[in-house]
The first five atom37 places (N, CA, C, CB, O) and aatype in JSON, in Angstrom:
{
  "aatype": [20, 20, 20, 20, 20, 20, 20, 20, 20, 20, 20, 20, 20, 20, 20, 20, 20, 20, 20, 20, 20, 20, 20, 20, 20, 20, 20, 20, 20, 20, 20, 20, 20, 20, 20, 20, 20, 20, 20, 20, 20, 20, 20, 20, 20, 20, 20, 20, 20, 20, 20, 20, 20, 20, 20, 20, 20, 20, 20, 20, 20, 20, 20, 20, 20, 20, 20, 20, 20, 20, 20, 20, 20, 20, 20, 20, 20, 20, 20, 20, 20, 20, 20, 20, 20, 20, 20, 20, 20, 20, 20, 20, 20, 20, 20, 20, 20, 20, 20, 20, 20, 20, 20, 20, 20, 20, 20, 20, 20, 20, 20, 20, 20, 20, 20, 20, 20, 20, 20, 20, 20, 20, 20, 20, 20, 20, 20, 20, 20, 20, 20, 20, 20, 20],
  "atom_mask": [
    [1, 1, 1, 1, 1],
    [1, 1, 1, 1, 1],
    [1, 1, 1, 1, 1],
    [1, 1, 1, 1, 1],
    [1, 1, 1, 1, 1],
    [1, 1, 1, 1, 1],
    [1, 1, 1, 1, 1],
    [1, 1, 1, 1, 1],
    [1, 1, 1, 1, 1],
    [1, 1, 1, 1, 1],
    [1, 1, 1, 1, 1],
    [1, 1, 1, 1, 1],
    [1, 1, 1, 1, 1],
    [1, 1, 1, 1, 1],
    [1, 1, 1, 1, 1],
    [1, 1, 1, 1, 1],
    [1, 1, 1, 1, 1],
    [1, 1, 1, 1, 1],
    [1, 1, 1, 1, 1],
    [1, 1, 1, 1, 1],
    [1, 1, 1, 1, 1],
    [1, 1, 1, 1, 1],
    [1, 1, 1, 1, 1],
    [1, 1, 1, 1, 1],
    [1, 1, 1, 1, 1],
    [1, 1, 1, 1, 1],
    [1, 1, 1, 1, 1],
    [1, 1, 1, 1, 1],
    [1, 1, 1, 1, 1],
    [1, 1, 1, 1, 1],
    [1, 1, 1, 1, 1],
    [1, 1, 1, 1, 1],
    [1, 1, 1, 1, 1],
    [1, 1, 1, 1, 1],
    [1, 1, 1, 1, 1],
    [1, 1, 1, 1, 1],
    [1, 1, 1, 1, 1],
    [1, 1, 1, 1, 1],
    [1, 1, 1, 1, 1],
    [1, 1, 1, 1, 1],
    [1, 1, 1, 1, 1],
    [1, 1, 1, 1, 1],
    [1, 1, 1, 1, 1],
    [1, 1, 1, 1, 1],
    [1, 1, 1, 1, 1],
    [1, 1, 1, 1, 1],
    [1, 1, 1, 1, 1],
    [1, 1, 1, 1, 1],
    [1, 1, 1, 1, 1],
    [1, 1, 1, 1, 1],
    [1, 1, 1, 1, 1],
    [1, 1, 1, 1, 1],
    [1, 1, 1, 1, 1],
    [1, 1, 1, 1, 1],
    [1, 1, 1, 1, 1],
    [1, 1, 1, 1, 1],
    [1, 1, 1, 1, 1],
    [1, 1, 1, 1, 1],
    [1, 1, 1, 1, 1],
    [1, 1, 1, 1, 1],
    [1, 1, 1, 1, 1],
    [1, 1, 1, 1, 1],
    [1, 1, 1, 1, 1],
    [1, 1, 1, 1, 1],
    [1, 1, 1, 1, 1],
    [1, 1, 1, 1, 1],
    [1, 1, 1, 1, 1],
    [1, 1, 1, 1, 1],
    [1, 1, 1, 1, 1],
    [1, 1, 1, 1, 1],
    [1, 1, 1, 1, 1],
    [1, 1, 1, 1, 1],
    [1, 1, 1, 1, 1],
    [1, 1, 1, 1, 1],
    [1, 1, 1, 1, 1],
    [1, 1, 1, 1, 1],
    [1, 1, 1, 1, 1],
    [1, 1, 1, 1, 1],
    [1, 1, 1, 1, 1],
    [1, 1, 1, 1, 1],
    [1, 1, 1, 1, 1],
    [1, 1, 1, 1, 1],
    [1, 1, 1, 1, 1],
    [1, 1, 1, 1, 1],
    [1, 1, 1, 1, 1],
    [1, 1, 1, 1, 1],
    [1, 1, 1, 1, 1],
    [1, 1, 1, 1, 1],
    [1, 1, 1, 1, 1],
    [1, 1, 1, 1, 1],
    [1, 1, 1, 1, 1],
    [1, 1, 1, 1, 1],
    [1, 1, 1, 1, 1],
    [1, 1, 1, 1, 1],
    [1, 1, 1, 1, 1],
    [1, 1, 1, 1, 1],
    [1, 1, 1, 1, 1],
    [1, 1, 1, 1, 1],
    [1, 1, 1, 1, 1],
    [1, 1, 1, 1, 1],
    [1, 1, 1, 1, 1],
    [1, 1, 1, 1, 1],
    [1, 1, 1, 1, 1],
    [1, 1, 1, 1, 1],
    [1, 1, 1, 1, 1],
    [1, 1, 1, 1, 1],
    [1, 1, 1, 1, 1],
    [1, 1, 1, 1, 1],
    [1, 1, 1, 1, 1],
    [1, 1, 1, 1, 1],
    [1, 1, 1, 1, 1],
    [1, 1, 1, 1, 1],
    [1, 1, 1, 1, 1],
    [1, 1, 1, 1, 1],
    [1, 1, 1, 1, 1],
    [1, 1, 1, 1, 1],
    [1, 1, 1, 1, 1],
    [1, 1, 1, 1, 1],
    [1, 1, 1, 1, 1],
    [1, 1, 1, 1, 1],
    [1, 1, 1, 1, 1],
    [1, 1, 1, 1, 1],
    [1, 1, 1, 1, 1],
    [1, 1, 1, 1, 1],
    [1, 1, 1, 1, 1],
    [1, 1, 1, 1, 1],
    [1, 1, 1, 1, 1],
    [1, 1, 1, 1, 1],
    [1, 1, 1, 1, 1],
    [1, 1, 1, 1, 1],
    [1, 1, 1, 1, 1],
    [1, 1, 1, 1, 1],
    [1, 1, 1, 1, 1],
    [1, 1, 1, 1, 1]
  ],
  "atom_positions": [
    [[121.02, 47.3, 18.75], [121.56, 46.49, 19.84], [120.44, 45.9, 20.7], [122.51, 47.31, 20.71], [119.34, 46.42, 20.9]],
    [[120.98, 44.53, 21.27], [119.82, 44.26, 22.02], [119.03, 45.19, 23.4], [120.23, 43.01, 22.46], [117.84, 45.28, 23.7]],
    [[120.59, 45.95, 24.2], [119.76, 46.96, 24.67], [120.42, 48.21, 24.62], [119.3, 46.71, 25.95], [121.59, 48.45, 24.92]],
    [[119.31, 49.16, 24.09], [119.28, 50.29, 23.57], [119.41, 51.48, 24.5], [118.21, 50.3, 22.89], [118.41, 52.15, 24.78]],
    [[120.93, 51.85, 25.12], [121.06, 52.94, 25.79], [120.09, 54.57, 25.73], [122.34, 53.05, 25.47], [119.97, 55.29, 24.74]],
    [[119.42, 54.81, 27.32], [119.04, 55.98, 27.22], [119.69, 57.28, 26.78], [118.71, 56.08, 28.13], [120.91, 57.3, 26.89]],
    [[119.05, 58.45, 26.27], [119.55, 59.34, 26.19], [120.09, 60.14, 27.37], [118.9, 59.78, 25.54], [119.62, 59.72, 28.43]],
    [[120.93, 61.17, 27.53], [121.15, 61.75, 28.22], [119.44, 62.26, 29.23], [122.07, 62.62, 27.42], [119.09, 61.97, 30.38]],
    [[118.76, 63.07, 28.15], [117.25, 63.71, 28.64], [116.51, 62.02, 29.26], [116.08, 64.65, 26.81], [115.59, 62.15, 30.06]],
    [[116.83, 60.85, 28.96], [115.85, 60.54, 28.92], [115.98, 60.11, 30.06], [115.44, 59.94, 28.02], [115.18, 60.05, 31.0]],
    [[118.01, 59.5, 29.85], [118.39, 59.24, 31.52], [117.7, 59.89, 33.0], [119.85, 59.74, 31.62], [117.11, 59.37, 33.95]],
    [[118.07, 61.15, 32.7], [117.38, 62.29, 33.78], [115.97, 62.44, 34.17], [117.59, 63.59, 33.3], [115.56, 62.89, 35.24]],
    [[115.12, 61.91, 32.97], [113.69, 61.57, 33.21], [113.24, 60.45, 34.21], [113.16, 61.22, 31.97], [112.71, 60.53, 35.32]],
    [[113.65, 59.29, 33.38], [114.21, 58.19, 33.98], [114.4, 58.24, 35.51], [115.43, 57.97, 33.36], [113.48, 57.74, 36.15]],
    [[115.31, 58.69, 36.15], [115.72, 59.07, 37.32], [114.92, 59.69, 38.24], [116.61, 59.72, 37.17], [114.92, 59.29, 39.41]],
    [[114.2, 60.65, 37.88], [113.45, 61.82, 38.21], [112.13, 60.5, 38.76], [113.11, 63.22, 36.62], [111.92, 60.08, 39.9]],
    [[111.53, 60.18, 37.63], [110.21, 59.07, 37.52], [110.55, 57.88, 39.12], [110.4, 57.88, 35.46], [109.81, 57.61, 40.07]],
    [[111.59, 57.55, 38.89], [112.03, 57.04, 39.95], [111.8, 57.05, 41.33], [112.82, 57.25, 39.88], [111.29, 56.24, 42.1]],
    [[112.56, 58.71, 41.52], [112.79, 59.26, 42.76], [111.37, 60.21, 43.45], [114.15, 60.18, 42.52], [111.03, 60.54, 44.58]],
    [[110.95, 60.35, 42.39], [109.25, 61.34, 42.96], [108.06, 61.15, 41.9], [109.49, 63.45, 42.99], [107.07, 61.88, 41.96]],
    [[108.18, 60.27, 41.03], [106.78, 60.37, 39.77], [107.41, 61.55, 38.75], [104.84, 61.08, 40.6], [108.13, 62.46, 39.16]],
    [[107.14, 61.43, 37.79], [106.95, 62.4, 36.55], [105.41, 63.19, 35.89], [107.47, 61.48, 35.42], [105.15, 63.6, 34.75]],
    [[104.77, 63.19, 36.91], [103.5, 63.55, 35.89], [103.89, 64.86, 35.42], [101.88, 63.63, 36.62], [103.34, 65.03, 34.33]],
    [[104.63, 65.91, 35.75], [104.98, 67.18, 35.56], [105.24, 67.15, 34.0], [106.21, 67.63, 36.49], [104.74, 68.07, 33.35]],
    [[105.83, 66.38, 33.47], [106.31, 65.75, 32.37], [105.31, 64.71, 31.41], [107.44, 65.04, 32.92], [105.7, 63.87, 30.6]],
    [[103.61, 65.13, 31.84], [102.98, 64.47, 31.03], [102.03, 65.74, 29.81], [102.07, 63.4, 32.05], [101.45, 66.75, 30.21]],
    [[102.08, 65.42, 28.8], [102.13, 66.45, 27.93], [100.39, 66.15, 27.39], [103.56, 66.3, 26.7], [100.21, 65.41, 26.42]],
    [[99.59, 66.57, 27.87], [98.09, 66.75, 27.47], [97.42, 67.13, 26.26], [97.65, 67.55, 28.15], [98.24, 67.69, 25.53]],
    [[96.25, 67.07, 25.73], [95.56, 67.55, 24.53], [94.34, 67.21, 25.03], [95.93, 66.95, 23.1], [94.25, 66.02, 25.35]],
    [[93.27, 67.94, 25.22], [91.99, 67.55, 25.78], [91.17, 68.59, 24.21], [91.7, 68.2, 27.91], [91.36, 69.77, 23.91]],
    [[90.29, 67.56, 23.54], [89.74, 68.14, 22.81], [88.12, 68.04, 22.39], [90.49, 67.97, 22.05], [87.77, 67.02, 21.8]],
    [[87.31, 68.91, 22.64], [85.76, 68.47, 22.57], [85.5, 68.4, 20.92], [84.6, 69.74, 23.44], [85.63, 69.38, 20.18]],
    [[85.22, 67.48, 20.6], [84.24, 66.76, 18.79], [82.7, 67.08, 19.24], [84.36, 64.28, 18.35], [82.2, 66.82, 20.34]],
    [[82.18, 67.6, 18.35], [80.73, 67.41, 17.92], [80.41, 66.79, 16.89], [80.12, 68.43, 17.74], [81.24, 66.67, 15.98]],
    [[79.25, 66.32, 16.79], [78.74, 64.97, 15.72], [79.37, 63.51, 15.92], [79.19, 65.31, 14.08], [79.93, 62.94, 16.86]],
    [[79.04, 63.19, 14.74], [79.68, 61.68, 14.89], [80.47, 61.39, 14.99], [79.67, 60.95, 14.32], [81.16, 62.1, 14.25]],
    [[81.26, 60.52, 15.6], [82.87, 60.11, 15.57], [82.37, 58.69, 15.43], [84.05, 60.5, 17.08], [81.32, 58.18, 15.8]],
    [[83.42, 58.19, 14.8], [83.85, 56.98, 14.15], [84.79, 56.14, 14.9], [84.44, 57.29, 12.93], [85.77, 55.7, 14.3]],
    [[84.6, 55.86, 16.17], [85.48, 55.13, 17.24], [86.6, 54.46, 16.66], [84.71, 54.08, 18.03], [87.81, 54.68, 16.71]],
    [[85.75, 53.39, 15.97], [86.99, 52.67, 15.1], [87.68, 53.01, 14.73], [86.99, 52.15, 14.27], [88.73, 52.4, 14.93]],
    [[87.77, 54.27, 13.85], [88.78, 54.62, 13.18], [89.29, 55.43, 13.63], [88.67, 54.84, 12.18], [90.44, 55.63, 13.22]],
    [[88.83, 56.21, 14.53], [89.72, 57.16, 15.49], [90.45, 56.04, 16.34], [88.74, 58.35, 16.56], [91.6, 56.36, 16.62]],
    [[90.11, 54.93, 16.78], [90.79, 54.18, 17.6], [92.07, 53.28, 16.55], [89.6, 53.22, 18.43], [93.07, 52.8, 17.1]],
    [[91.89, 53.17, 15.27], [92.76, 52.43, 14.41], [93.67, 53.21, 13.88], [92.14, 51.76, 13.42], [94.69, 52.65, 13.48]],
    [[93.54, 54.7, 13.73], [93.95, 55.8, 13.55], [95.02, 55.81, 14.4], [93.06, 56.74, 13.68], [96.07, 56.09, 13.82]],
    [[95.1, 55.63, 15.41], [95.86, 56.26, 17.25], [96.86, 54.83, 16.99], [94.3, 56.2, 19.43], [98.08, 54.97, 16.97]],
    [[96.3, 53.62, 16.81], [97.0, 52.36, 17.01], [97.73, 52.75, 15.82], [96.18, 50.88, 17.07], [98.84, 53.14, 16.18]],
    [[97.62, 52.8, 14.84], [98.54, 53.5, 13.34], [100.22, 53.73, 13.99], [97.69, 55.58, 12.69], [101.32, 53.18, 14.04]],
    [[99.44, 55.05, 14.45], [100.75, 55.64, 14.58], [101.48, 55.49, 15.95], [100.62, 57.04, 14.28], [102.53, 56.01, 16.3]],
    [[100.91, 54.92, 16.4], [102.04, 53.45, 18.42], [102.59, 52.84, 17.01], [100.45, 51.37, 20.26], [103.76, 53.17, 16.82]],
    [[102.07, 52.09, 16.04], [102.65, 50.86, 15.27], [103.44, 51.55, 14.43], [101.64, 49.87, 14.5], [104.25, 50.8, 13.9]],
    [[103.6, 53.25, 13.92], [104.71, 53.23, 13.15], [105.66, 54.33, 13.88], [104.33, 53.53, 11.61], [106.54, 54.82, 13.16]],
    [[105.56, 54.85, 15.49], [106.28, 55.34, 15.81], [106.92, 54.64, 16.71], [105.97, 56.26, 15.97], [106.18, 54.59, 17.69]],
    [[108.0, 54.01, 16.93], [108.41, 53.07, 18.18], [108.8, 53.68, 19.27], [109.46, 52.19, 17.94], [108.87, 52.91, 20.22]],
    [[109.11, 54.88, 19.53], [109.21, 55.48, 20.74], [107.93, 55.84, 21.24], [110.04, 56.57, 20.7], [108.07, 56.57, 22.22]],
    [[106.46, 55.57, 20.91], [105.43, 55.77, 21.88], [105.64, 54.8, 22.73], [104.08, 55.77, 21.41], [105.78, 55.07, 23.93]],
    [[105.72, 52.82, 22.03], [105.95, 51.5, 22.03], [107.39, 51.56, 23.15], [106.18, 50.86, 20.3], [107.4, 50.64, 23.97]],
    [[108.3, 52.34, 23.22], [109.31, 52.04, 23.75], [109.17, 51.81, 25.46], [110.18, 53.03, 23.28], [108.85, 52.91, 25.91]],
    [[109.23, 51.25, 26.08], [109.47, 51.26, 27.92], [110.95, 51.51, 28.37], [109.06, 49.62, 28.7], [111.81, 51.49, 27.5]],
    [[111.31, 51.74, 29.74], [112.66, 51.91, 29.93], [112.5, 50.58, 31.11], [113.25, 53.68, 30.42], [111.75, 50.58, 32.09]],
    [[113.45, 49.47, 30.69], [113.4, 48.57, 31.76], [114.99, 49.11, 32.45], [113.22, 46.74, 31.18], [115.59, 50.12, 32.09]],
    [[115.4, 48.22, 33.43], [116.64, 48.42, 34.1], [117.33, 47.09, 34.68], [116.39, 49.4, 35.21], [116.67, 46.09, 34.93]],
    [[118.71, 47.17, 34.87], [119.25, 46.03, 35.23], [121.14, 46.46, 36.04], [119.16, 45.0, 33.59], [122.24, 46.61, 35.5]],
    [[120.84, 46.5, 36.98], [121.89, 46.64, 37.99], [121.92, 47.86, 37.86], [123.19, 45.96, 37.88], [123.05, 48.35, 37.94]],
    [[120.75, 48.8, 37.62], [120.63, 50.2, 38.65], [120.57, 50.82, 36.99], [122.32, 50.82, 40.13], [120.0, 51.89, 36.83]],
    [[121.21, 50.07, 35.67], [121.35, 51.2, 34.52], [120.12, 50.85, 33.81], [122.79, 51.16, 33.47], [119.63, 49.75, 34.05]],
    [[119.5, 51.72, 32.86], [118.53, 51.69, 32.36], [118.76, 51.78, 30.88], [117.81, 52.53, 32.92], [119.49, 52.59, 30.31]],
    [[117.95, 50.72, 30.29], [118.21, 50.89, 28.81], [116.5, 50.98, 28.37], [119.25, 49.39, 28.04], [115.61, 50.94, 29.22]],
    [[116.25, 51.1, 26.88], [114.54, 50.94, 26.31], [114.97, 49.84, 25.23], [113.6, 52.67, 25.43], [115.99, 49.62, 24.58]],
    [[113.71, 49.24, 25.35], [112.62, 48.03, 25.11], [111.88, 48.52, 23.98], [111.53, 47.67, 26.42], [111.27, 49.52, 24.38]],
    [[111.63, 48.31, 22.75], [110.68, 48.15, 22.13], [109.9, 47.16, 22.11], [110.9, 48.33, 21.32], [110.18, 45.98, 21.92]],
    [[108.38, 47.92, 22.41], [107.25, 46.28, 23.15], [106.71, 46.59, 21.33], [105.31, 46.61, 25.26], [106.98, 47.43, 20.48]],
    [[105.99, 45.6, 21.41], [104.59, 45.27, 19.81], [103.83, 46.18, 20.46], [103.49, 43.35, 19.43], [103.95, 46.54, 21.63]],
    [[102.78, 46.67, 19.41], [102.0, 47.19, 19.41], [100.66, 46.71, 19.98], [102.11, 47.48, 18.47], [99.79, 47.42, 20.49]],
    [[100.63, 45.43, 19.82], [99.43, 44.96, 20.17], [98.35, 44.89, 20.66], [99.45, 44.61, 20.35], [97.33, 44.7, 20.0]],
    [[98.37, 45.12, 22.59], [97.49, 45.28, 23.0], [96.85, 47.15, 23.09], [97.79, 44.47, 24.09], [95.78, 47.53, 23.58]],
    [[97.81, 47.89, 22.51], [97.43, 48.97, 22.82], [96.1, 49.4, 22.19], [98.41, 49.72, 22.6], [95.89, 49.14, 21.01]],
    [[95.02, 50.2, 23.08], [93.69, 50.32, 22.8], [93.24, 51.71, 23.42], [92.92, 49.09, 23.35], [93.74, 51.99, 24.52]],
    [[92.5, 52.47, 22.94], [91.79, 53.66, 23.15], [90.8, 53.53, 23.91], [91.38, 54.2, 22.12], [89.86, 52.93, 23.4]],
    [[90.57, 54.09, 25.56], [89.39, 53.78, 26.33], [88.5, 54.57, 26.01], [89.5, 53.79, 27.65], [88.67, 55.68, 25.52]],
    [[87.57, 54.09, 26.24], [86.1, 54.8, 26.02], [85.0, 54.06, 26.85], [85.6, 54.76, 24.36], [84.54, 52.95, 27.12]],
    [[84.85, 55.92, 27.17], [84.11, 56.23, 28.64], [82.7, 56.67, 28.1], [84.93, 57.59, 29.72], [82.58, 57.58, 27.28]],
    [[81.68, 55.99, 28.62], [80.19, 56.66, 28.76], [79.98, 57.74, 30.13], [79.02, 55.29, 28.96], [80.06, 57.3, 31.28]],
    [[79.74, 58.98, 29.88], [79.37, 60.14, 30.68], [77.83, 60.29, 31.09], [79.78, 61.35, 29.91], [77.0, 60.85, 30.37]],
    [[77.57, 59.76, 32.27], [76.27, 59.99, 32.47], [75.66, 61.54, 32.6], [76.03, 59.26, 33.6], [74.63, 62.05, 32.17]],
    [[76.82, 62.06, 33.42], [76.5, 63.68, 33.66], [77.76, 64.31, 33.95], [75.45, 64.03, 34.93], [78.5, 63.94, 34.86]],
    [[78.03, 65.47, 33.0], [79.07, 65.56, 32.88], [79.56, 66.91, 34.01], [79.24, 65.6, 31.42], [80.46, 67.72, 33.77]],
    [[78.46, 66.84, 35.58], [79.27, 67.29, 36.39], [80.99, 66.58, 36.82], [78.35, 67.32, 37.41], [81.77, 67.51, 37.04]],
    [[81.44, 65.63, 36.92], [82.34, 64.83, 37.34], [83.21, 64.87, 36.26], [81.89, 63.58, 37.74], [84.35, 64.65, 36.68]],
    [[83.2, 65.1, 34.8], [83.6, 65.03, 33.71], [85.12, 65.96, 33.84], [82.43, 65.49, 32.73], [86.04, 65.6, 33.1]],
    [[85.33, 67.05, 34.7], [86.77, 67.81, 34.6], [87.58, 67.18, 35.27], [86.88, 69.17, 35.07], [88.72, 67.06, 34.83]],
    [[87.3, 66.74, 36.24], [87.9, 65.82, 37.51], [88.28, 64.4, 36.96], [86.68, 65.6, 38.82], [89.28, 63.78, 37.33]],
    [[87.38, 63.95, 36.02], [87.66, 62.32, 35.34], [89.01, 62.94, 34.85], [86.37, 61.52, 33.84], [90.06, 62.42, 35.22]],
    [[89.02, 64.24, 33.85], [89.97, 64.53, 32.61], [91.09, 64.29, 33.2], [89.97, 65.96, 31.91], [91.99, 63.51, 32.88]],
    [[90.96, 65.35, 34.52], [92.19, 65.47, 35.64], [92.74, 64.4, 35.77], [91.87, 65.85, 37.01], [93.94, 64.24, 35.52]],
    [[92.1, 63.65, 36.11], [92.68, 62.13, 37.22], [93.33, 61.14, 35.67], [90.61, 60.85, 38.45], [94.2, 60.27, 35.72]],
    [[92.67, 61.56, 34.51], [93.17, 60.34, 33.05], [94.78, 61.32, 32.95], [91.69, 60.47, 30.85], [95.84, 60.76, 32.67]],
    [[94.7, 62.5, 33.17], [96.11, 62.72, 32.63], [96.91, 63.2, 33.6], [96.2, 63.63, 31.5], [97.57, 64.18, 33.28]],
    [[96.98, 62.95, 34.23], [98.03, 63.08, 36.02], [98.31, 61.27, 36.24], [96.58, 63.98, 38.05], [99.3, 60.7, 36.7]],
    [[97.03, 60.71, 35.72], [97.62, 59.31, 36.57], [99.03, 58.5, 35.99], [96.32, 58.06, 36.5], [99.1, 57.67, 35.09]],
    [[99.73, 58.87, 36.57], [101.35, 57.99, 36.45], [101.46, 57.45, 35.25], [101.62, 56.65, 37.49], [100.42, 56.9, 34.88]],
    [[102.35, 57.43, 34.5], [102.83, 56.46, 33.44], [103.75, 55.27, 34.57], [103.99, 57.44, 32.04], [104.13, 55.5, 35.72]],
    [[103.88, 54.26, 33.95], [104.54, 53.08, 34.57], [105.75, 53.0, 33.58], [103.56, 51.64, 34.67], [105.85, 51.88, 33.06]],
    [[106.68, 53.9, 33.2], [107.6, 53.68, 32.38], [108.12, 52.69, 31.5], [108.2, 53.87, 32.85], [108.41, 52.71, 30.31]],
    [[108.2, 51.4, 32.79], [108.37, 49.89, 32.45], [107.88, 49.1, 32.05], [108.53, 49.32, 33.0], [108.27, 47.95, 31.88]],
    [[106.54, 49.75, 31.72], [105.64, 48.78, 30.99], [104.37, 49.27, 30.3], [105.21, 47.8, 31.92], [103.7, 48.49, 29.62]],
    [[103.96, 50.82, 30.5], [103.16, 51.61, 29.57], [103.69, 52.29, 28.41], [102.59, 52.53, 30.24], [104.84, 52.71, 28.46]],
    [[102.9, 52.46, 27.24], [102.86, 52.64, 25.98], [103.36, 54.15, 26.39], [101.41, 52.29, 25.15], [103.09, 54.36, 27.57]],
    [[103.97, 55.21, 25.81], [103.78, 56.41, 26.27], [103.21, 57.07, 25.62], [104.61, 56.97, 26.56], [103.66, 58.22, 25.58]],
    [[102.35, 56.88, 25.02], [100.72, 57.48, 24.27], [99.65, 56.93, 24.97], [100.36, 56.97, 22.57], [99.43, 55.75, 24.72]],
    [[98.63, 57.7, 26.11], [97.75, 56.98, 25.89], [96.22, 58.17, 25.58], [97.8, 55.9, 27.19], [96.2, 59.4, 25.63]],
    [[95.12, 57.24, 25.27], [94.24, 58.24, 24.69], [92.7, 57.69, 25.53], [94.26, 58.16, 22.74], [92.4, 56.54, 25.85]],
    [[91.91, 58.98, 25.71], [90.06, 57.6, 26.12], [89.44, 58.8, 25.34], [88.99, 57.18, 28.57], [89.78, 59.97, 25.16]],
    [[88.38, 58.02, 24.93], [87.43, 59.42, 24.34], [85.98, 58.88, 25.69], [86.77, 59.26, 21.79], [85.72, 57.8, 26.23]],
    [[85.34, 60.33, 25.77], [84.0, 60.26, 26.78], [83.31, 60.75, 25.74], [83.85, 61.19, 28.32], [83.5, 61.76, 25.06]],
    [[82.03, 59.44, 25.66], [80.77, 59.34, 25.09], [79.96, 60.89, 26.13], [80.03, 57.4, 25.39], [79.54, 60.64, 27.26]],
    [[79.89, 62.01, 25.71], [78.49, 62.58, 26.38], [77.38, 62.5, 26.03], [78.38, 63.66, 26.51], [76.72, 63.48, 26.38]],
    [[76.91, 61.85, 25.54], [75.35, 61.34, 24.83], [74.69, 61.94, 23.96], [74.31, 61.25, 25.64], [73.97, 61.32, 23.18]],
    [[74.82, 63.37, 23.92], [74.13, 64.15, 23.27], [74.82, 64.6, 21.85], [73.85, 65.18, 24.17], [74.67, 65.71, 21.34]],
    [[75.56, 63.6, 21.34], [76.46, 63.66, 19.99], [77.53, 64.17, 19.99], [76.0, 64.26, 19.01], [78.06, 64.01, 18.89]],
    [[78.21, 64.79, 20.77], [79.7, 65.25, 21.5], [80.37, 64.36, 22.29], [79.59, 66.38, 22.43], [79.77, 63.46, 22.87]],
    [[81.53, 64.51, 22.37], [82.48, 63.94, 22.59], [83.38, 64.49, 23.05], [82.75, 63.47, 21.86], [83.5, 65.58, 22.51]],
    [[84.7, 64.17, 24.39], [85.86, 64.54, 24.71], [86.7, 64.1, 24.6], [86.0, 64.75, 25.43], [86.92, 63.16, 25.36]],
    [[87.83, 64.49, 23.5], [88.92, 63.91, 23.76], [90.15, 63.74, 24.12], [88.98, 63.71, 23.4], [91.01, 64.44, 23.57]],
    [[90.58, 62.7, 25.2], [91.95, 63.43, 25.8], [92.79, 62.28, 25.41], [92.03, 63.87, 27.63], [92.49, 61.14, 25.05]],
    [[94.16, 63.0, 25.62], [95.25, 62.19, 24.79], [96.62, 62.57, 25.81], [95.43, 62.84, 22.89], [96.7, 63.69, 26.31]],
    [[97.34, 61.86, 25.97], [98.6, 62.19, 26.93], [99.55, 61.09, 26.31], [98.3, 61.99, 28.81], [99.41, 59.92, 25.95]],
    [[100.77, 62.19, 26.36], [101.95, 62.01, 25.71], [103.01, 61.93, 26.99], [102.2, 63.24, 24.6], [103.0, 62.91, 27.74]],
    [[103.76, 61.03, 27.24], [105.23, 61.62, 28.22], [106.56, 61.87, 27.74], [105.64, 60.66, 29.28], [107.19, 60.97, 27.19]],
    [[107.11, 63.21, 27.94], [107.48, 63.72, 27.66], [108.93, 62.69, 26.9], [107.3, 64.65, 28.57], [109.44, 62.7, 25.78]],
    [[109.1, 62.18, 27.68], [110.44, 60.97, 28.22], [110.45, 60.39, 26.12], [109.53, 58.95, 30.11], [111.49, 59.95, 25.62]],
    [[109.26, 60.53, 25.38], [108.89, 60.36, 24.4], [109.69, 60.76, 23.68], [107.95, 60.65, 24.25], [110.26, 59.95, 22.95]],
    [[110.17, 62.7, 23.59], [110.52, 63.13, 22.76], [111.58, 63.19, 22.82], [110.11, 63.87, 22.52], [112.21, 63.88, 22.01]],
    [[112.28, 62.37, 23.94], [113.81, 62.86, 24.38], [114.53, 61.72, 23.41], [114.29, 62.71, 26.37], [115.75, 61.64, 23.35]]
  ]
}
């Protein structure tokens, strides 16, 4: 259908996001790589699967207070990547990438950055909202 009624869970998410933010409901993976990583393909890898799962792709728009989801293209979605000069500040960056708000209405609900630490390691964090699995 052109618009695609929420679920019950997702309704309630939905609502919740609304009335106070949802980060409570953002689902984390912070993982340190050593050696080489292959940006590209860790980054073409991540776009893969936004392009074959449509509920990462999905947003919840609204229209006279009810809320239905949107499947957006895949397109612009992209993997940030951060250069770490010193990785005192580095827990606090992690903090602030996976607390900061999803925009329901218009963010992907996958998003991912990897931090360059220079010395051939790597961090990688990845956040999922929950609103995803409902």
């Amino acid at each position: 259908p052109e618009r695609i009624p929420l679920s019950y869970s997702q309704e309630r998410l939905w609502f919740l996001d609304q009335l106070q933010g949802s980060e409570e409901y953002h689902i984390p993976v912070v993982l340190r790589l050593t050696g080489d990583v292959d940006e590209g393909i860790l980054e073409a890898s991540l776009k893969e699967i936004v392009s074959r799962h449509e509920v990462l792709r999905t947003v919840i728009r609204s229209e006279e207070g009810v809320g239905y989801q949107e499947v957006v293209p895949v397109g612009d979605w992209s993997m940030e990547v951060v250069d770490v000069a010193s990785t005192a500040g580095l827990e606090a960056s992690i903090e602030a990438f996976i607390e900061d708000p999803f925009d329901l209405s218009r963010d992907y609900m996958l998003r991912s950055r990897l931090y360059r630490l220079g010395d051939g390691s790597h961090v990688f964090a990845n956040v999922l909202h929950h609103i995803a699995s409902d």
